[in-house]
C-alpha positions in Angstrom: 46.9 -64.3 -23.8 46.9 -63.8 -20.0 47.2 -60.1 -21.1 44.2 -60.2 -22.7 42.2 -62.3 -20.2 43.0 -59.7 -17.9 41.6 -56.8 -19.9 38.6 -58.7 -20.6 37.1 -59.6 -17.0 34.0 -58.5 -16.7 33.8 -55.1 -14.6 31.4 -54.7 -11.9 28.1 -53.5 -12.6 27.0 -49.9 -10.9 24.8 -51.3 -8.3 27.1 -53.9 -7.0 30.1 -50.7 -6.9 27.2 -48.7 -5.0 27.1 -51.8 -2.7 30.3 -52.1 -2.0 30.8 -48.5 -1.2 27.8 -48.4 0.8 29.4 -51.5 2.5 32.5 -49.9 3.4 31.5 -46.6 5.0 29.0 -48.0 6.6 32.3 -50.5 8.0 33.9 -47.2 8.7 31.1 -45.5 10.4 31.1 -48.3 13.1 34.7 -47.8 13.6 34.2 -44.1 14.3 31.3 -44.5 16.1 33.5 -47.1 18.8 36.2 -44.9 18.8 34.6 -41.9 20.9 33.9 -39.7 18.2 30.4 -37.9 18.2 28.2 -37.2 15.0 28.8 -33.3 15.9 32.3 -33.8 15.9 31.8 -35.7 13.0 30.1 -33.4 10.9 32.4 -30.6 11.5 35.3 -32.4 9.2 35.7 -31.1 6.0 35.3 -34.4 3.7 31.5 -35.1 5.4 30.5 -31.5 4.2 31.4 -31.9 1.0 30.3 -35.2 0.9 26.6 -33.6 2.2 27.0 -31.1 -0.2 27.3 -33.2 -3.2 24.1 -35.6 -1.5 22.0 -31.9 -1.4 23.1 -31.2 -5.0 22.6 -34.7 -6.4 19.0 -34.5 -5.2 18.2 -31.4 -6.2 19.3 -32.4 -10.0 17.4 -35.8 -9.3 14.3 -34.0 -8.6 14.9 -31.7 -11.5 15.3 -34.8 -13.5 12.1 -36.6 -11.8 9.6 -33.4 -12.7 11.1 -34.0 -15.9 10.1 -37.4 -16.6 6.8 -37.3 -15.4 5.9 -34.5 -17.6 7.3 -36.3 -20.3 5.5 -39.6 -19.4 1.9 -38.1 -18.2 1.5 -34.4 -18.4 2.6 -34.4 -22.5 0.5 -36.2 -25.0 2.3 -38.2 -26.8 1.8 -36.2 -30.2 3.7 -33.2 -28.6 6.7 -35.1 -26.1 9.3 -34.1 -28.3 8.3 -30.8 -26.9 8.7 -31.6 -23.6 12.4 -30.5 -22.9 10.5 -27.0 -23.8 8.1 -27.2 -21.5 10.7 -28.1 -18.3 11.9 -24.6 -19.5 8.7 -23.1 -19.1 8.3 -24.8 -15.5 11.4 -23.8 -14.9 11.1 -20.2 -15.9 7.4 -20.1 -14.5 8.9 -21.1 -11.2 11.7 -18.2 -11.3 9.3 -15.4 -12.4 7.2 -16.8 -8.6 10.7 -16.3 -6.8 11.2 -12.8 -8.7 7.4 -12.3 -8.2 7.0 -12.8 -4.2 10.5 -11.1 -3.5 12.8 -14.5 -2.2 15.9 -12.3 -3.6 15.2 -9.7 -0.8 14.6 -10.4 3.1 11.2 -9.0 3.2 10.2 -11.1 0.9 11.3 -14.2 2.6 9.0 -12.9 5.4 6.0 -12.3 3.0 6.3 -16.2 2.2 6.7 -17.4 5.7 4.2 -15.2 7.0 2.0 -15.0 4.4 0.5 -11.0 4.3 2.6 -8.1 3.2 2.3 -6.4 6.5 3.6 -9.0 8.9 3.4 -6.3 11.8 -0.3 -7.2 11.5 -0.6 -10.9 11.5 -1.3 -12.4 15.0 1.6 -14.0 17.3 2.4 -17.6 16.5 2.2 -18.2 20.1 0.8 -15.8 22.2 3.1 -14.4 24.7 1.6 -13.8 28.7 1.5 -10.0 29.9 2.6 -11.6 33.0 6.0 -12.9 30.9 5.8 -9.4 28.8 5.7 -7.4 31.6 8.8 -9.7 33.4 11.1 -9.4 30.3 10.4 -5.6 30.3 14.0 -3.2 31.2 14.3 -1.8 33.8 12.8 2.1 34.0 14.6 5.2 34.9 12.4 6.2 38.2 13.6 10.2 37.5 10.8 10.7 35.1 8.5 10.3 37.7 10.6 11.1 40.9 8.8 14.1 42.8 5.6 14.1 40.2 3.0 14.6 42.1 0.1 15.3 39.5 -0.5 15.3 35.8 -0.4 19.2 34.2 -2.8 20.3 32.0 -1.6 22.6 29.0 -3.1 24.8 26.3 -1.2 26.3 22.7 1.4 23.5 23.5 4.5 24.4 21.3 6.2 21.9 19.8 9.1 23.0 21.5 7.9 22.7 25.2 5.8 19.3 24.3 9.5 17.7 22.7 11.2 19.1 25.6 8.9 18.0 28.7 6.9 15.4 27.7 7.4 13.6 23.9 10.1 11.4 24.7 10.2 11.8 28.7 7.5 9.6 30.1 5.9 12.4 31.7 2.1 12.8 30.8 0.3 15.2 30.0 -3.1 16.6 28.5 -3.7 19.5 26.1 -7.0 21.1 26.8 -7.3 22.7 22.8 -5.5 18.7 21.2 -8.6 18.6 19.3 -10.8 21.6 20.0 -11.6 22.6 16.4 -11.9 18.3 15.0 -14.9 18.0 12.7 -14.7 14.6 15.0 -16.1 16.5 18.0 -19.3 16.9 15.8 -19.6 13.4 14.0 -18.0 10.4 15.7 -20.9 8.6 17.3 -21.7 4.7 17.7 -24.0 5.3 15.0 -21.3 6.8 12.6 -19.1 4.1 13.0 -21.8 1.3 12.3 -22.3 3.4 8.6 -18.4 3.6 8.1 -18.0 -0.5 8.7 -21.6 -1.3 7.1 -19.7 -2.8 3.8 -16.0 -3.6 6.2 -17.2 -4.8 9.2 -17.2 -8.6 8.3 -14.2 -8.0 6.1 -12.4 -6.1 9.1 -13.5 -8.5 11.6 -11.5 -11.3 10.0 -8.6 -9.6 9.0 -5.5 -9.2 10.7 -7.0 -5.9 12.6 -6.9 -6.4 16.6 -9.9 -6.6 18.3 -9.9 -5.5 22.5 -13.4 -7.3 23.9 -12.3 -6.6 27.3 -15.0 -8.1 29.5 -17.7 -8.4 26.9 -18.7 -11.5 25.3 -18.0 -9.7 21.7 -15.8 -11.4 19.2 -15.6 -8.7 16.5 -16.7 -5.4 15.4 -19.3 -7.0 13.7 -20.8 -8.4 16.6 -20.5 -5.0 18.2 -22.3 -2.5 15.3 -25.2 -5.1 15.3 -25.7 -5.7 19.2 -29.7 -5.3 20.0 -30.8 -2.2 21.2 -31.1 -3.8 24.7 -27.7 -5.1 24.5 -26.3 -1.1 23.8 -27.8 -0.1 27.4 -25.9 -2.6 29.5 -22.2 -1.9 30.5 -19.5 -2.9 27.6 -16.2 -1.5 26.6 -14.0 -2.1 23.6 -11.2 -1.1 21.7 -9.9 -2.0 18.0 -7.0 -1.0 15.6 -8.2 0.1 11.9 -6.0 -1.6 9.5 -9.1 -0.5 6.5 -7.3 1.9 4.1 -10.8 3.0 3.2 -12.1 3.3 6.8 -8.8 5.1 7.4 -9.8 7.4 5.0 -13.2 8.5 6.0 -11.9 9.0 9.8 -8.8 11.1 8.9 -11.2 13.5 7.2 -12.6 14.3 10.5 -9.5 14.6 12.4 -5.5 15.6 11.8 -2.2 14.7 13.4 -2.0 16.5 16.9 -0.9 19.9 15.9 2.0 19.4 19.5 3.9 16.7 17.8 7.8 17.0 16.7 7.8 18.1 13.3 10.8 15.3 12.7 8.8 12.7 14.6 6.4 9.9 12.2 2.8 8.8 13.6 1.8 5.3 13.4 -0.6 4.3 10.2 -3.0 2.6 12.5 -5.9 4.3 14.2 -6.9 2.9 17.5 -10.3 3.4 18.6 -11.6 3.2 22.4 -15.3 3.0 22.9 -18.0 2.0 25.9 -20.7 3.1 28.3 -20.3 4.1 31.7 -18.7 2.7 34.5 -16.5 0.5 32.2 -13.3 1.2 31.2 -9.7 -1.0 30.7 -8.2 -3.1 33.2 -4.9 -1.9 34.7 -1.8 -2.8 32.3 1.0 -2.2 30.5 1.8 -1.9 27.0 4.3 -3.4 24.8 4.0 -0.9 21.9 7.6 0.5 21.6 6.4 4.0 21.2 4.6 6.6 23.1 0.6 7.6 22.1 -1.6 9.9 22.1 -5.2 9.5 22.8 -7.8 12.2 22.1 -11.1 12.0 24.1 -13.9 12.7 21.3 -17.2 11.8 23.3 -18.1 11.4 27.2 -15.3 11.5 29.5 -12.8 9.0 30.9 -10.9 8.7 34.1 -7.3 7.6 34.2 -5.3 6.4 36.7 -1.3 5.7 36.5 0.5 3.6 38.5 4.5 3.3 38.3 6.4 0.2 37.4 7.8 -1.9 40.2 11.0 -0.7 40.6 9.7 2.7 40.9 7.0 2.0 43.7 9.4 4.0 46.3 10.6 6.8 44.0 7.0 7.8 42.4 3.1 7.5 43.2 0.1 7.1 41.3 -1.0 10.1 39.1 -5.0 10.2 38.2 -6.3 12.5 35.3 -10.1 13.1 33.8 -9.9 14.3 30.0 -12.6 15.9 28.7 -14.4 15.9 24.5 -11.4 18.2 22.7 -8.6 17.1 25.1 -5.5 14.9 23.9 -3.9 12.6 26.6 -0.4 11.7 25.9 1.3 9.1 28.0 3.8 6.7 27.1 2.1 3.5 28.2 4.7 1.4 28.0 6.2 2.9 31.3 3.3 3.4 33.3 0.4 0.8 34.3 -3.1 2.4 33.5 -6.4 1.6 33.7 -9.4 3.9 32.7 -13.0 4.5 33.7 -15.5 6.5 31.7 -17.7 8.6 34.3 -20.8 10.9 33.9 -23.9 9.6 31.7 -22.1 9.6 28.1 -20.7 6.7 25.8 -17.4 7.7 25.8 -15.6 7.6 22.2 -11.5 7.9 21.9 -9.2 7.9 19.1 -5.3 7.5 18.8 -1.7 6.5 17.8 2.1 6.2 18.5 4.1 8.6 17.1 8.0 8.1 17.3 
């Protein structure tokens, strides 16, 4: 009989064993907790990850279970719920095919979800980073490409041996007289010609993830720019903008090609960057954070350039000053020199370039 008592107490029912356990950790937390012990220290032992572990998984499957149940309860008529363990699969498969879709099972795709565009390289900074700060962080240049330079040479029929050799990859400048001599660009680039090209992109471009350089204008976009009042056009402005249209890109690369000096190894940038203004304006002295060296070729009206050397190099080099003409290609790699420019004569003054690598 007291066998049989003993089998027949009443067990304790799930919540009050949850209590109990809850009760006792939470007992043995404070004792830890007195003892010195930090939660750092705490979570590196072995038992409270796999403890974590099993919380993480048990509310996944929870969650799993929840979706479940309110499909069941409201999103399934009640005619069709003994179909609704079908349609968790399709959720469930819906919701893989979006992984698969979007690319979570490779890095970039990650990135495409976080960022949100397919070409990250495009989206603006998160938080914008100071050229003062940009320019601090910078490393430190090696003054002997510039030691002893004394002026900027100008070359013609630049082989690609001589440009690779000198100047591609050696932060020394220089401009080719014939970069763009026989462009169709020479001919058709005008203010004019560019309105027509952005007519139908303009307000598409301007709020796209192109950049936009209003220097000290009060534009805000190209948009702004292509329908400023004929008043407006004769004061003094300058700007600058990156194409990121594949169908803009298309109608400009007819009326030039990839500077005929470049490596044959070496890869130009898919971006065009265009530089255009009126005289007596030009681009404040700076320094780019680009990576690469550029090349700019000078299409309309003429432009002044002056280089100044970073820093560290103020004893070892001196400032270098360059006009290029219509049909000449500057190449410079602006992320080790400070420049500024000024278009002179009576010309608007129309530029177009890229990095190559």
């Amino acid at each position: 009989m007291q066998s049989t008592r003993k089998n027949s107490k009443k067990q304790p029912s799930p919540a009050v064993r949850k209590h109990d356990y809850e009760s006792k950790f939470a007992e043995l937390h404070e004792r830890v907790v007195a003892s010195g012990i930090t939660a750092q220290q705490l979570s590196l032992l072995t038992s409270v990850k796999r403890l974590r572990g099993l919380r993480s998984k048990n509310a996944s499957l929870a969650s799993g279970r929840h979706l479940c149940d309110l499909l069941q309860k409201f999103a399934v008529p009640s005619s069709v719920r003994r179909y609704s363990k079908l349609l968790c699969a399709m959720v469930v498969l819906v919701g893989l095919f979006r992984l698969w879709y979007i690319g979570l099972h490779r890095q970039d795709g990650w990135v495409t979800l976080l960022v949100g565009n397919s070409k990250p390289e495009l989206e603006p900074c998160v938080v914008a980073m100071p050229a003062r700060v940009q320019s601090a962080l910078m490393p430190p240049v090696d003054c002997a490409m510039c030691r002893g330079l004394k002026s900027i040479e100008r070359k013609t029929s630049l082989s690609q041996w001589d440009f690779e050799q000198n100047h591609a990859y050696t932060g020394v400048p220089v401009v080719v007289t014939d970069g763009a001599s026989n462009w169709t660009a020479l001919r058709s680039f005008s203010l004019e010609f560019f309105k027509n090209v952005y007519a139908s992109a303009s307000a598409k471009t301007s709020k796209s993830y192109c950049q936009f350089f209003p220097y000290k204008t009060e534009f805000r976009s190209l948009f702004e720019v292509f329908n400023m009042s004929a008043q407006r056009s004769r004061q003094p402005w300058y700007i600058g903008w990156s194409n990121c249209d594949a169908g803009v890109a298309d109608v400009l690369r007819r009326h030039y090609a990839s500077p005929y000096f470049l490596p044959a190894h070496s890869e130009g940038s898919t971006l065009d960057w265009i530089f255009m203004g009126s005289p007596g304006y030009g681009a404040h002295l700076h320094i780019d954070h680009v990576g690469k060296p550029s090349w700019q070729a000078q299409i309309r009206g003429r432009k002044q350039w002056i280089l100044e050397p970073v820093p560290e190099c103020y004893s070892d080099c001196q400032s270098l000053e360059i006009v290029v003409n219509p049909g000449e290609i500057f190449v410079v790699d602006s992320n080790l020199w400070y420049h500024k420019t000024l278009i002179i004569g009576d010309e608007v003054s129309i530029a177009i370039g890229s990095e190559y690598d």
